[in-house]
KOLKOLBA-85948 format. One record per residue (C-alpha): residue number from 1; x, y negated, z. Coordinates in steps of 0.2 Angstrom, whole numbers. Example, Ala and Ser with C-alpha at 12.3 -4.5 7.8 and 13.67 -1.06 7.14 Angstrom:
// KOLKOLBA-85948
<atom pos="1" X="62" Y="22" Z="39"/>
<atom pos="2" X="68" Y="5" Z="36"/>
// end
This chain:
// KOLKOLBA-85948
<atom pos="1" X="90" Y="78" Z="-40"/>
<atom pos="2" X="80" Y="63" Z="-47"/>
<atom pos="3" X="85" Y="51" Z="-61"/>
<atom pos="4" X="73" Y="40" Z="-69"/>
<atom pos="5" X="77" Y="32" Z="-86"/>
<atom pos="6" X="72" Y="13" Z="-89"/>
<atom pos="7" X="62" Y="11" Z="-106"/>
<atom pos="8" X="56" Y="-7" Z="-103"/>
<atom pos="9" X="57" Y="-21" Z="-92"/>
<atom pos="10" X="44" Y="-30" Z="-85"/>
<atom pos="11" X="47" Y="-50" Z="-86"/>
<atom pos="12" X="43" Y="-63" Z="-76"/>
<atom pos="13" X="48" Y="-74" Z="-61"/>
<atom pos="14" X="45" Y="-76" Z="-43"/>
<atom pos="15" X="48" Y="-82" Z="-24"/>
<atom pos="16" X="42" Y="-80" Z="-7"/>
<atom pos="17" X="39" Y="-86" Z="10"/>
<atom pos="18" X="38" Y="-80" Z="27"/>
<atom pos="19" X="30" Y="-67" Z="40"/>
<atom pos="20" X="31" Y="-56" Z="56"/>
<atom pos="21" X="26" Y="-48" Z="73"/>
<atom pos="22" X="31" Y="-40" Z="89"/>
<atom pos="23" X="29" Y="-29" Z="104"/>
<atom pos="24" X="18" Y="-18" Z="113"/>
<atom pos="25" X="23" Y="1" Z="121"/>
<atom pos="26" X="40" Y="2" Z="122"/>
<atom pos="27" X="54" Y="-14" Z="118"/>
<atom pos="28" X="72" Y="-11" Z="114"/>
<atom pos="29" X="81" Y="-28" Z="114"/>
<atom pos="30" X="72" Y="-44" Z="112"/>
<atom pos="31" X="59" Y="-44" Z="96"/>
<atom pos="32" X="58" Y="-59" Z="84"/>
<atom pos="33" X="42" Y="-70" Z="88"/>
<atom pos="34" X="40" Y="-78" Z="72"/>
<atom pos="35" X="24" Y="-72" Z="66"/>
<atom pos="36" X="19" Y="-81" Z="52"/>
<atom pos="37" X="11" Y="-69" Z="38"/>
<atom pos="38" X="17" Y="-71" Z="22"/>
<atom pos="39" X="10" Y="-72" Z="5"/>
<atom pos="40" X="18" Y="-64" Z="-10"/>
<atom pos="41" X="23" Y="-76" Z="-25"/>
<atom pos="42" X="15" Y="-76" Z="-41"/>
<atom pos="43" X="23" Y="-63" Z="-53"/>
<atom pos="44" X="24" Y="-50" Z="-39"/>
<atom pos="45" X="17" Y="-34" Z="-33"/>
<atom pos="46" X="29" Y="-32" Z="-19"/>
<atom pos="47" X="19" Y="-19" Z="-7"/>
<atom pos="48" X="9" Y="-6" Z="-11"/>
<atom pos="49" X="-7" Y="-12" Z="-8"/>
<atom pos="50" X="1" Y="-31" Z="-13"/>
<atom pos="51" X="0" Y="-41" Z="1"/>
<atom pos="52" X="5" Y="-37" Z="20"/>
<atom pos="53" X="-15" Y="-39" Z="23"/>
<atom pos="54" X="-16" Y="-24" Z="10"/>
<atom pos="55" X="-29" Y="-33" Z="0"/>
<atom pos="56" X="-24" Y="-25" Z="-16"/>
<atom pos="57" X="-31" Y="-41" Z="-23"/>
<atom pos="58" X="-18" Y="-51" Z="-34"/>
<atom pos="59" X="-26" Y="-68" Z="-36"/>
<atom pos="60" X="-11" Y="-74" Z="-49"/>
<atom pos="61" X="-13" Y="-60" Z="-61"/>
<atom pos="62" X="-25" Y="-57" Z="-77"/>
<atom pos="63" X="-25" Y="-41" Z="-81"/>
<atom pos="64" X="-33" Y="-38" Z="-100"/>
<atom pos="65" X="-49" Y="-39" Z="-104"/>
<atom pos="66" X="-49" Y="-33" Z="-120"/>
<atom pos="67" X="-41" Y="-15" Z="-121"/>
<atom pos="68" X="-20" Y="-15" Z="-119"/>
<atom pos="69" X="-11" Y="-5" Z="-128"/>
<atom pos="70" X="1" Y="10" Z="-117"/>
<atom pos="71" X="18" Y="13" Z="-117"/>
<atom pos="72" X="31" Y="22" Z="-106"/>
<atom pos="73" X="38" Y="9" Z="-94"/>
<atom pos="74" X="51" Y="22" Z="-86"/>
<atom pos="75" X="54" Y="41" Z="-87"/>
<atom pos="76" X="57" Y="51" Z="-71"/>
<atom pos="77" X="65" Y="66" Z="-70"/>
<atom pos="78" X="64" Y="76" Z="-53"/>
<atom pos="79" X="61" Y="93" Z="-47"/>
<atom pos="80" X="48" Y="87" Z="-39"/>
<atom pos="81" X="30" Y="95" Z="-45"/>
<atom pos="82" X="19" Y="79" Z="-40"/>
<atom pos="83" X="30" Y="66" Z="-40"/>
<atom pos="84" X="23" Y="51" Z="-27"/>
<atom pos="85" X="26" Y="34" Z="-36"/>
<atom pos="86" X="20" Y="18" Z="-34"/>
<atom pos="87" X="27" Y="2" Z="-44"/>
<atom pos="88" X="34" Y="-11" Z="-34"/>
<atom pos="89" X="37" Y="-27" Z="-42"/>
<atom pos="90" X="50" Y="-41" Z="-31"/>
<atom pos="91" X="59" Y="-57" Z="-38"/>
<atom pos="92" X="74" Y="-50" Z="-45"/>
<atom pos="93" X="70" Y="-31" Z="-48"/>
<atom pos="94" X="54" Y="-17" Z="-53"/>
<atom pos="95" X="57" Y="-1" Z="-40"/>
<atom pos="96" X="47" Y="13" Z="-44"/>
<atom pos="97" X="50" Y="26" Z="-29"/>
<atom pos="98" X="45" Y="44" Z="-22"/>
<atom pos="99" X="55" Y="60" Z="-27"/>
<atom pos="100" X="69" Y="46" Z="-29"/>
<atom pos="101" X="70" Y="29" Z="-31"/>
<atom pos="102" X="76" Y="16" Z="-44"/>
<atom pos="103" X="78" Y="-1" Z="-45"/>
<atom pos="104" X="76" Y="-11" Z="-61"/>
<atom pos="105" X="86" Y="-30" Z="-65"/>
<atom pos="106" X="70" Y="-40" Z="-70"/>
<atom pos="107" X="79" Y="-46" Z="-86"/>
<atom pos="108" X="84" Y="-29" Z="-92"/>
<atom pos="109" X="100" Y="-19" Z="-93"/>
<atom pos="110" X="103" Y="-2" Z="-84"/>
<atom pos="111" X="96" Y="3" Z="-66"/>
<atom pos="112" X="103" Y="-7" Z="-53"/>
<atom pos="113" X="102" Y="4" Z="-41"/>
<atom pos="114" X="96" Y="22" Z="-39"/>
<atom pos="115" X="92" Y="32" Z="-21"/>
<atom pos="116" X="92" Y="52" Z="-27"/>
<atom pos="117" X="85" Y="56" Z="-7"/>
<atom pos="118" X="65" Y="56" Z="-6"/>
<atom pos="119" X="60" Y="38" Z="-3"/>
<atom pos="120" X="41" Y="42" Z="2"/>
<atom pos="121" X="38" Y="22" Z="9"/>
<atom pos="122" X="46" Y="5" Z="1"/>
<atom pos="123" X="40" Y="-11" Z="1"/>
<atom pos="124" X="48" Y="-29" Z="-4"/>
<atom pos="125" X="50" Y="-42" Z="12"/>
<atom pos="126" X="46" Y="-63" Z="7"/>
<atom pos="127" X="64" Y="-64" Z="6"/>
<atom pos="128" X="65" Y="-52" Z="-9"/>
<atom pos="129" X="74" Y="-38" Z="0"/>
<atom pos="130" X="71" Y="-19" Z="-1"/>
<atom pos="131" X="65" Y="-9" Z="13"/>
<atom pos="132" X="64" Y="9" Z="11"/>
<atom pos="133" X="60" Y="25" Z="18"/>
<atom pos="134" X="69" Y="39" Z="16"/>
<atom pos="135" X="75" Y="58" Z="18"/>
<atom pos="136" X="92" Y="60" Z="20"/>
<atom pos="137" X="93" Y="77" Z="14"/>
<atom pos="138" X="79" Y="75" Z="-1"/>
<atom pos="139" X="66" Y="86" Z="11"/>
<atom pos="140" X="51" Y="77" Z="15"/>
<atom pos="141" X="51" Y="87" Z="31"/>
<atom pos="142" X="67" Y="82" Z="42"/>
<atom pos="143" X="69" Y="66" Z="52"/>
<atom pos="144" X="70" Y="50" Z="40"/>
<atom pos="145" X="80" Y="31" Z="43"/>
<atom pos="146" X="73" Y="16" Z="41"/>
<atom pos="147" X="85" Y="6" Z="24"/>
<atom pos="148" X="86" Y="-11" Z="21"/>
<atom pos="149" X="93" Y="-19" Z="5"/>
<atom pos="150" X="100" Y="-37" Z="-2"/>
<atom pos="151" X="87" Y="-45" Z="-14"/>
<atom pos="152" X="102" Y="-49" Z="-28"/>
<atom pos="153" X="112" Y="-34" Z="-28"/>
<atom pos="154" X="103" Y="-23" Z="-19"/>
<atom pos="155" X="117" Y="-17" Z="-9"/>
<atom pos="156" X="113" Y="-8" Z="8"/>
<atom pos="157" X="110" Y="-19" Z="24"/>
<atom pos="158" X="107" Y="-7" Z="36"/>
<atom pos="159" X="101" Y="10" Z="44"/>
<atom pos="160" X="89" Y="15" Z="59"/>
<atom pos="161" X="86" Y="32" Z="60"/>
<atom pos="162" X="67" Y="35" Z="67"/>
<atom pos="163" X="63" Y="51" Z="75"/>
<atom pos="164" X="50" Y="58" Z="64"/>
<atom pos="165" X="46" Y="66" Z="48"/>
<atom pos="166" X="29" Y="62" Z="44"/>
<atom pos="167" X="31" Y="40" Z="39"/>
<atom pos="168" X="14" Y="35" Z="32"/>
<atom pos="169" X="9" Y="18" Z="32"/>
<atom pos="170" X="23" Y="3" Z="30"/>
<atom pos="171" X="22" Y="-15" Z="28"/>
<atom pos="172" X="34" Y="-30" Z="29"/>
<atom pos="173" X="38" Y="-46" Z="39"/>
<atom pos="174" X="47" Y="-60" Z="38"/>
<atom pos="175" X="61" Y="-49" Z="50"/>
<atom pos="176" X="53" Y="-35" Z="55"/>
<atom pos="177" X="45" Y="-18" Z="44"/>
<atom pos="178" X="33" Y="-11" Z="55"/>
<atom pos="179" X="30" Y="9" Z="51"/>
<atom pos="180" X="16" Y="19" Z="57"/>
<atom pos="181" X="18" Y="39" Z="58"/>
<atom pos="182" X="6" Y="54" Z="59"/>
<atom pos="183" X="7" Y="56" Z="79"/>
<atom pos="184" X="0" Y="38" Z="79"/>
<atom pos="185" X="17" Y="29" Z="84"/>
<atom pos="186" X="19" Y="12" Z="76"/>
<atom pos="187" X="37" Y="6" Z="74"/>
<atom pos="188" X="43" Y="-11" Z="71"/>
<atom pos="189" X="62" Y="-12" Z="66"/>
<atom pos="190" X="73" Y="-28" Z="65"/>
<atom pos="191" X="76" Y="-29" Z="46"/>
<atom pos="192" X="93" Y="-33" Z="52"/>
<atom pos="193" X="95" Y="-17" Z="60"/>
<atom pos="194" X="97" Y="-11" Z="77"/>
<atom pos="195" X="84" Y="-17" Z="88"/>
<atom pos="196" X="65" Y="-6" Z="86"/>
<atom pos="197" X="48" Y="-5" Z="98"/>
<atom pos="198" X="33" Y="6" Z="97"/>
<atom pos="199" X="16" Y="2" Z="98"/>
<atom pos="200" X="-1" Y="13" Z="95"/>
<atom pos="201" X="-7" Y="15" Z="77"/>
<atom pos="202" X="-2" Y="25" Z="61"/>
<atom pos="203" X="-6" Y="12" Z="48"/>
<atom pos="204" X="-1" Y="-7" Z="48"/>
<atom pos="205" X="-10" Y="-24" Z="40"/>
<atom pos="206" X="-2" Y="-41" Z="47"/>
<atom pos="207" X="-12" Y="-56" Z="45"/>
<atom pos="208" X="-14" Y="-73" Z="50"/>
<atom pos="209" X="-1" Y="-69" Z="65"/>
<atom pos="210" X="-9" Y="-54" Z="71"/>
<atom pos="211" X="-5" Y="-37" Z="71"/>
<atom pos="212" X="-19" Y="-22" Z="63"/>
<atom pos="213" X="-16" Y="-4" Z="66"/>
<atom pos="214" X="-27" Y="10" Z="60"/>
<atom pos="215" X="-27" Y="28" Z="67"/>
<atom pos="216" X="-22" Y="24" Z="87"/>
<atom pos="217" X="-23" Y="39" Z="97"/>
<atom pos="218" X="-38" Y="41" Z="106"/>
<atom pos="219" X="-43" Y="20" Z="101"/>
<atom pos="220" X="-45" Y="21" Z="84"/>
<atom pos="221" X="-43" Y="5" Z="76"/>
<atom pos="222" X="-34" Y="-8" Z="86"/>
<atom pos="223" X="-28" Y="-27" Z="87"/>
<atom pos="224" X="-14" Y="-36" Z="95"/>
<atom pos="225" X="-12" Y="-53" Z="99"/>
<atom pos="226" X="0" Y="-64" Z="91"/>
<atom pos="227" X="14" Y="-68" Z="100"/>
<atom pos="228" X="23" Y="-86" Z="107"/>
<atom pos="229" X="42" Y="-88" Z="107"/>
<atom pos="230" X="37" Y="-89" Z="129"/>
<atom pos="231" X="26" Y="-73" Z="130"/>
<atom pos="232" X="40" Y="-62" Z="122"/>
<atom pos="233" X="51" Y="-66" Z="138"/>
<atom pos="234" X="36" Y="-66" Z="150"/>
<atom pos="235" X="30" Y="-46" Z="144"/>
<atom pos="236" X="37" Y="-29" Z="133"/>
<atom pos="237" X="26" Y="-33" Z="122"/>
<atom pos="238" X="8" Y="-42" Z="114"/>
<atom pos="239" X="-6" Y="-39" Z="125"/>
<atom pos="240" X="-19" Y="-28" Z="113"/>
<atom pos="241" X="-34" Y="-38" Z="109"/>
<atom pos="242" X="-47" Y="-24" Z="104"/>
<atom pos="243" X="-51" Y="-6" Z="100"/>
<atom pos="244" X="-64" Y="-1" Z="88"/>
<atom pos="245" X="-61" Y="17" Z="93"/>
<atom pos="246" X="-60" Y="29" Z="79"/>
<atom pos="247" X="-70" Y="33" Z="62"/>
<atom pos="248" X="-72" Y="49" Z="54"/>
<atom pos="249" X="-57" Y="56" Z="45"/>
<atom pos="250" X="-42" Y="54" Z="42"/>
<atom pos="251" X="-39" Y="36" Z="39"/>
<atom pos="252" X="-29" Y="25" Z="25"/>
<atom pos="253" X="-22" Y="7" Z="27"/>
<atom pos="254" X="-33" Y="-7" Z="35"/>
<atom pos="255" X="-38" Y="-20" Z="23"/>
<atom pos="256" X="-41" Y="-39" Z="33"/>
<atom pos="257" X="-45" Y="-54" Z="24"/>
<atom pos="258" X="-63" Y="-65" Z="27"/>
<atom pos="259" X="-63" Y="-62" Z="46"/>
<atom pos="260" X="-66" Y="-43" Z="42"/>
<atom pos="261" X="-56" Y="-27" Z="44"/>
<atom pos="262" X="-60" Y="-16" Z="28"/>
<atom pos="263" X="-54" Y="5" Z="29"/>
<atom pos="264" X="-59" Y="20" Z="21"/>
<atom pos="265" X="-55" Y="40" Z="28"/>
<atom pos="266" X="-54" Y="53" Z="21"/>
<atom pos="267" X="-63" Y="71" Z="27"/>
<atom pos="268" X="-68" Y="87" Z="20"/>
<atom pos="269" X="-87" Y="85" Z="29"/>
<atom pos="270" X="-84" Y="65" Z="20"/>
<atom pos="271" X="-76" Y="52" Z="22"/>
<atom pos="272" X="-83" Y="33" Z="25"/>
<atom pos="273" X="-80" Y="17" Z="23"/>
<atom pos="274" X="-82" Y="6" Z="39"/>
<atom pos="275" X="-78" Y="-15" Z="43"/>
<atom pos="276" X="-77" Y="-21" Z="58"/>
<atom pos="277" X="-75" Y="-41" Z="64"/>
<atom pos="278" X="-57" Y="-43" Z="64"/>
<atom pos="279" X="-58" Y="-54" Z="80"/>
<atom pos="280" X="-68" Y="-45" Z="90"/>
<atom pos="281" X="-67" Y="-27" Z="84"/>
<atom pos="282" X="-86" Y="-26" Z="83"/>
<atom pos="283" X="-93" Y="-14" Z="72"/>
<atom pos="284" X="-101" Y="-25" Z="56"/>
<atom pos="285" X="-113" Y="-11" Z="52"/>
<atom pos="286" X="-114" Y="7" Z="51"/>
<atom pos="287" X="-100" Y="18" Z="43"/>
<atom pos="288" X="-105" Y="21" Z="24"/>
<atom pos="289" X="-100" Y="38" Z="19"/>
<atom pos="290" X="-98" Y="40" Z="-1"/>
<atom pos="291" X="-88" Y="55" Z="-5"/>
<atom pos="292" X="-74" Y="66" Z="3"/>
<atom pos="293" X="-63" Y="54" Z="1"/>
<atom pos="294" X="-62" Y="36" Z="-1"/>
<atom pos="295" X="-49" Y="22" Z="-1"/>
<atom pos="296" X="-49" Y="8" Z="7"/>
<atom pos="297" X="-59" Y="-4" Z="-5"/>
<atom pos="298" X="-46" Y="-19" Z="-13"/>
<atom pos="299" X="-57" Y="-36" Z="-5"/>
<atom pos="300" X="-60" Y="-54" Z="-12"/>
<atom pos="301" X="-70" Y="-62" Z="-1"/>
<atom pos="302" X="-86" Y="-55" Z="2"/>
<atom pos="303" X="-85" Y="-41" Z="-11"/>
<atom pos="304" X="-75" Y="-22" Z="-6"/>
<atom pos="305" X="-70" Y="-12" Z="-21"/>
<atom pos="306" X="-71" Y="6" Z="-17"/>
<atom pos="307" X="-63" Y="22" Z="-25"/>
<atom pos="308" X="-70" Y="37" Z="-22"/>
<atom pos="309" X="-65" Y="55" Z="-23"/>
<atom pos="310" X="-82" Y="67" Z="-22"/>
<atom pos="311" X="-87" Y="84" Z="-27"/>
<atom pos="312" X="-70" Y="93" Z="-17"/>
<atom pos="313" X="-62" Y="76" Z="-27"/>
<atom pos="314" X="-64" Y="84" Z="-44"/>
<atom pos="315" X="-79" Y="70" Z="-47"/>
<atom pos="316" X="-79" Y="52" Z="-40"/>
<atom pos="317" X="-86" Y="36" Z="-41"/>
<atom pos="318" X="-82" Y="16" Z="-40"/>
<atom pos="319" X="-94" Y="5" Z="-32"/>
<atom pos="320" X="-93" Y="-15" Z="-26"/>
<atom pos="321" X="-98" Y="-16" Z="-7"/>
<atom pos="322" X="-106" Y="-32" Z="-2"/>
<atom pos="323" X="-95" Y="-34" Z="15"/>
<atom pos="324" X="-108" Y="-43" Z="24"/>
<atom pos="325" X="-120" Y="-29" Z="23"/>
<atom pos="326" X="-109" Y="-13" Z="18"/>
<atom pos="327" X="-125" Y="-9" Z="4"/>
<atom pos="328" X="-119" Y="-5" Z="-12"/>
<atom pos="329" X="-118" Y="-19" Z="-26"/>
<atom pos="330" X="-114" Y="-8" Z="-40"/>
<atom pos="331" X="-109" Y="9" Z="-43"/>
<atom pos="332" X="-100" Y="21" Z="-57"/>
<atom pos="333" X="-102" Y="40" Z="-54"/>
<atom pos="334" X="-86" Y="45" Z="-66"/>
<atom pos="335" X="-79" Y="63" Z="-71"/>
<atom pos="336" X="-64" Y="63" Z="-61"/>
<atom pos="337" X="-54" Y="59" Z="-42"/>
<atom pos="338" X="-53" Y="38" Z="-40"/>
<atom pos="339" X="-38" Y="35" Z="-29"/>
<atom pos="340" X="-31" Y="16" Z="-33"/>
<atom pos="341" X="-41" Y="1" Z="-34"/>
<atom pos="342" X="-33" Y="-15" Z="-36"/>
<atom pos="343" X="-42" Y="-33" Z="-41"/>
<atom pos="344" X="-35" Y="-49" Z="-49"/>
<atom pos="345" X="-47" Y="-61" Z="-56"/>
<atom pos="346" X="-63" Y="-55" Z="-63"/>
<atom pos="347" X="-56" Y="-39" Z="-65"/>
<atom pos="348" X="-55" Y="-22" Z="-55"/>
<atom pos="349" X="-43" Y="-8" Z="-61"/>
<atom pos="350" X="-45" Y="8" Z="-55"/>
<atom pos="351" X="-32" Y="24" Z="-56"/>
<atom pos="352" X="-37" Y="43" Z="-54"/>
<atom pos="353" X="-34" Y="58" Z="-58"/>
<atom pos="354" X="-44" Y="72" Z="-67"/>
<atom pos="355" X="-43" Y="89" Z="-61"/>
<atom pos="356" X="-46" Y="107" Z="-67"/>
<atom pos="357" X="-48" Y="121" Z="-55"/>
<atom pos="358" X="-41" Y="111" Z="-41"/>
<atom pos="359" X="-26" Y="106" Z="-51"/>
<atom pos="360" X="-23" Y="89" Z="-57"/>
<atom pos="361" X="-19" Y="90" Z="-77"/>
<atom pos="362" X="-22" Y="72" Z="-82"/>
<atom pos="363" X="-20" Y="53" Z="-76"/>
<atom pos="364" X="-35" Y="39" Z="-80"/>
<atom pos="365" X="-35" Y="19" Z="-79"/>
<atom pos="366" X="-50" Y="9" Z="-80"/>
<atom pos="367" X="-56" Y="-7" Z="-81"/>
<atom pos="368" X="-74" Y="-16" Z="-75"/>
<atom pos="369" X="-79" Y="-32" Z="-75"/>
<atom pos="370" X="-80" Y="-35" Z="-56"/>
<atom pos="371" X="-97" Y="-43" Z="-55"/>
<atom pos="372" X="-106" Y="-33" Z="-68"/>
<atom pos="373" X="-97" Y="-17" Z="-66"/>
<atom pos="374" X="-98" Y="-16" Z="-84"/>
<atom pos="375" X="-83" Y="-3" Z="-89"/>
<atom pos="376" X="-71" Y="-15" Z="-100"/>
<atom pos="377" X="-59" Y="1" Z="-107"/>
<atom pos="378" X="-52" Y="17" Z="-101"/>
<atom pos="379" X="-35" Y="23" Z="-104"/>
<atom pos="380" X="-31" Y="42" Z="-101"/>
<atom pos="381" X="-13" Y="51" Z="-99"/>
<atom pos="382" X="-8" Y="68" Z="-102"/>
<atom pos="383" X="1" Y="69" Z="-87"/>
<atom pos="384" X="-2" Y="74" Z="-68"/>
<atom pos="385" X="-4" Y="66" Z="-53"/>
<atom pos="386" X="-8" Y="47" Z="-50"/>
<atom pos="387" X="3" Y="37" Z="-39"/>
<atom pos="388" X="-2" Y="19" Z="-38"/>
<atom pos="389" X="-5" Y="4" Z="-48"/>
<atom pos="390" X="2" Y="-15" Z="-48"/>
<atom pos="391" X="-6" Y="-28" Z="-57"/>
<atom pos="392" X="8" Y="-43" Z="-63"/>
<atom pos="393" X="2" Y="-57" Z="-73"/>
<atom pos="394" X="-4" Y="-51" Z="-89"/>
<atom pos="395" X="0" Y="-32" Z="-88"/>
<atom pos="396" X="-5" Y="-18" Z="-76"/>
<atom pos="397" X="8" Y="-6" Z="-72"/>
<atom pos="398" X="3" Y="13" Z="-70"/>
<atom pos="399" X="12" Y="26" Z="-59"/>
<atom pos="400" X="6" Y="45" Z="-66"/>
<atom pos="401" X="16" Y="62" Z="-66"/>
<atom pos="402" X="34" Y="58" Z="-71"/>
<atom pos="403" X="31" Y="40" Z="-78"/>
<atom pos="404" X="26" Y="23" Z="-76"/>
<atom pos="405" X="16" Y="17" Z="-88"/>
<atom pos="406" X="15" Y="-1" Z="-95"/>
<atom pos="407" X="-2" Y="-10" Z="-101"/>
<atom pos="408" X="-4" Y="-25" Z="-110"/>
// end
């Protein structure tokens, strides 16, 4: 089973403020119709890609410049050969989460609280609570629930079980976490328990009072309307705005943020990278295709920052997109998989993994300047797999193997 051992805290202080959506396929119980998207606090990294947009663009943070110096943040011990991680940071507590999960008190002291079940999802709402996913029985195969926790003690709220065992993409409202699976079912569950709808779409982004949704069945990429506090009495659910249809691959969480709909996919033959006008649904231009498999860029503006895995992922490259165009600004062809980018001021950190013989033997971090693409310093770790990074006021927090790593 596994434990993770704190090593250091990560300080700071933050808030929040507020967010949600609603309905489409199939309503159980009236749905909340607050849908005001919300924006994390400074000092936070509360989703995986940041924000409920999925930017992965922290516009309070300064990461360093000047090379940081590394040290073990946490230890984890699991069974677990890859451990999935990715660093959370809320107002009150740093989770990391995957094989397990733990939760650490901001201002030090042991864990407060520590989930030995596999926790593949989690994610921090605007009111600082915990939501998770996880696996009853530690196998990532058997039907999961839905788990909500309080912000100051982290003591559990509730607990829906969902009929699946495939969650990939989460993010949070205001009073609902909407969770997307691999048969393209979207699920949004009261954050008070109980009440859950379905919609089409495996992969969430909420913005601007609209709900996002990547990997529909048969539609691709769709949008739904935001809803009124009438309308949810007058229909199931929000009428769909648009379809894109699909794109090429397998594809990974929808970044919105300019009026534009930023994804990347992932596919053996190559994956792409494709925008589309996030209230239309028309295409912006072509799909780019730049390796087999690349993330979904982090956006600022008019700029997508792209990590690429290429050559079977044993090679990659990082490259800056001009949105308006999809043409390349800048590119670094480099000697391993890029799998993480995440923006905060002039500055673009990028995680991957370097692999031998289709194993993954070591974890790198790298910095560029944003507009230049000049490589600011490079950090690598003796240890396997790369999870996610967060980036929180003057540090940059690195989930690889069995640690988290600190840099500052």
């Amino acid at each position: 089973m596994p434990s993770i051992t704190r090593r250091r805290l990560l300080g700071g202080a933050v808030a929040a403020a507020a967010g949600a959506y609603g309905t489409y396929r199939l309503n159980r119980g009236a749905a909340d119709a607050t849908f005001a998207t919300w924006t994390p606090d400074p000092g936070t990294w509360p989703l995986r890609r940041y924000d409920p947009a999925n930017t992965a663009h922290n516009p309070n943070a300064t990461p360093p410049r000047e090379r940081p110096s590394i040290s073990e943040f946490a230890a984890i011990s699991s069974s677990a050969r890859y451990p999935s991680l990715s660093p959370l940071v809320g107002p009150d507590h740093v989770v990391v989460y995957g094989s397990g999960l733990a939760a650490y008190p901001l201002g030090g002291g042991a864990a407060a609280r520590t989930v030995e079940a596999a926790t593949p999802r989690a994610g921090f709402g605007p009111d600082g609570r915990l939501h998770t996913v996880s696996h009853e029985s530690g196998n990532d195969t058997d039907p999961a629930a839905v788990v909500g926790y309080d912000a100051a003690d982290l003591r559990e709220t509730y607990r829906t079980p969902i009929d699946t065992d495939h969650p990939r993409g989460l993010t949070v409202g205001a009073r609902e976490v909407y969770l997307g699976d691999e048969s393209g079912t979207l699920r949004g569950i009261d954050a008070d328990g109980g009440r859950s709808w379905r919609v089409d779409g495996t992969m969430p982004a909420l913005v601007d009072g609209r709900l996002y949704a990547a990997g529909a069945p048969l539609d691709g990429t769709v949008a739904y309307a935001a809803r009124s506090g009438r309308d949810r009495y007058l229909r199931s659910g929000p009428e769909r705005v648009w379809s894109a249809g699909p794109v090429s691959g397998f594809v990974h969480a929808p970044a919105v943020a300019g009026g534009r709909l930023v994804q990347g996919t992932y596919a053996e033959g190559g994956g792409v990278v494709v925008a589309f006008d996030a209230d239309t649904g028309d295409r912006l231009w072509n799909p780019r295709s730049l390796g087999v498999d690349v993330a979904t860029p982090a956006v600022v503006d008019d700029r997508g920052y792209a990590a690429v895995g290429t050559d079977d992922r044993r090679a990659g490259l990082v490259a800056a997109l001009d949105l308006e165009t999809g043409e390349t600004v800048w590119r670094d062809e480099v000697e391993w998989h890029a799998v993480a980018p995440a923006v905060a001021g002039d500055t673009l950190v990028v995680a991957g993994d370097v692999r031998e013989g289709g194993e993954r033997v070591a974890g790198v971090v790298r910095a560029y300047d944003r507009a230049t693409g000049d490589r600011l310093w490079t950090h690598t770790v003796e240890t396997r797999g790369v999870g996610g990074l967060a980036l929180v006021e003057d540090r940059v927090l690195l989930a690889a193997g069995t640690s988290v790593y600190e840099l500052a």
